[in-house]
C-alpha positions as CSV (number, residue, x, y, z in Angstrom):
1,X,66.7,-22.8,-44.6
2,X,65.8,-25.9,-42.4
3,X,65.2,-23.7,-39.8
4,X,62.4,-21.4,-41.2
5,X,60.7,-24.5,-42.5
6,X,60.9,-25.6,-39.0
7,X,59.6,-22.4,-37.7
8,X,56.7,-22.8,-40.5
9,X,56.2,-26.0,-39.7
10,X,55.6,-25.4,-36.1
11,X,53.0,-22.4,-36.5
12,X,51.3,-24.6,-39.1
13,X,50.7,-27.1,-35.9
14,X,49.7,-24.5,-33.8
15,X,47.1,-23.2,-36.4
16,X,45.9,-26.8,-36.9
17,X,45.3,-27.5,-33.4
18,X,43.4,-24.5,-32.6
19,X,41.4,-24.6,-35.6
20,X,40.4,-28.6,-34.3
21,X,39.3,-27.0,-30.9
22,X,37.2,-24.5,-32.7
23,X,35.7,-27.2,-34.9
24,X,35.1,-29.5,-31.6
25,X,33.3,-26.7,-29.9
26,X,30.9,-25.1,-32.6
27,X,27.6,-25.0,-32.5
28,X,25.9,-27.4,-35.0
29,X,22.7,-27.3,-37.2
30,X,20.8,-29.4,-34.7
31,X,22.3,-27.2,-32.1
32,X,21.0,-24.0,-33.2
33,X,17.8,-25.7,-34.6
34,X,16.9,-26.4,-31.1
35,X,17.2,-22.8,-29.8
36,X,13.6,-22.0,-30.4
37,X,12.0,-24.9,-27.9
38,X,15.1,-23.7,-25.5
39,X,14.0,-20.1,-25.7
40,X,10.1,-21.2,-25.6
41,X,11.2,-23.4,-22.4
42,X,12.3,-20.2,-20.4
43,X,10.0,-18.3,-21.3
44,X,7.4,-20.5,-20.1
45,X,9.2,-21.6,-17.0
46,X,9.3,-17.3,-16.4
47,X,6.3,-17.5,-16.8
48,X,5.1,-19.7,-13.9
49,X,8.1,-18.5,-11.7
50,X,5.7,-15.5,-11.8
51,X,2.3,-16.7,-11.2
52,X,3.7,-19.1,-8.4
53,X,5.7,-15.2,-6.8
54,X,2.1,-13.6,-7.4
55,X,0.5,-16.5,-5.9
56,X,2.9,-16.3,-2.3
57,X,2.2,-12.8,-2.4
58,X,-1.6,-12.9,-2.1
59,X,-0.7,-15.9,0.4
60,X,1.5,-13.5,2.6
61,X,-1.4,-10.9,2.4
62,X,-3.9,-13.7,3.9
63,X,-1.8,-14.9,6.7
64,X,-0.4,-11.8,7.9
65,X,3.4,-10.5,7.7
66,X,4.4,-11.0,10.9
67,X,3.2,-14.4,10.9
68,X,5.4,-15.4,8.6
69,X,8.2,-13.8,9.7
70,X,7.7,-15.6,13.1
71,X,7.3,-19.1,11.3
72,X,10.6,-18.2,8.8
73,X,12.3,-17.4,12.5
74,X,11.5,-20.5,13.3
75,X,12.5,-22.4,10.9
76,X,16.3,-21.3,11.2
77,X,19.0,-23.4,13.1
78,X,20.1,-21.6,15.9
């Protein structure tokens, strides 16, 4: 009889710890009340990650390919 108590007793422990580690590592209300500015934040940083690749474009088109790929040559440790 001691035995299965012990047995009980010892998955009981088990159970109680892993339910503390999934208690220490939930999300919280102020956690998920802060998704929104999170998900506004990328958005808007996507955003100018964009204009700045559009911008490099039209700068590649003014300078000339091949000029740039000299300089980026260049620019590389040998």
């Amino acid at each position: 009889m001691s035995d299965k108590l012990d047995l009980i007793l010892s998955e009981l422990q088990k159970l109680n710890s892993r339910v503390a580690n999934i208690e220490i590592t939930m999300a919280t209300k102020d956690d998920v009340a802060d998704l929104p500015y999170i998900t506004q934040a990328i958005t808007e940083t996507g955003d100018n990650v964009r204009l700045i690749l559009d911008d490099q474009k039209s700068i590649n088109e003014i300078i000339g390919e091949h000029e740039i790929a000299i300089r980026s040559i260049r620019r590389r440790p040998v």
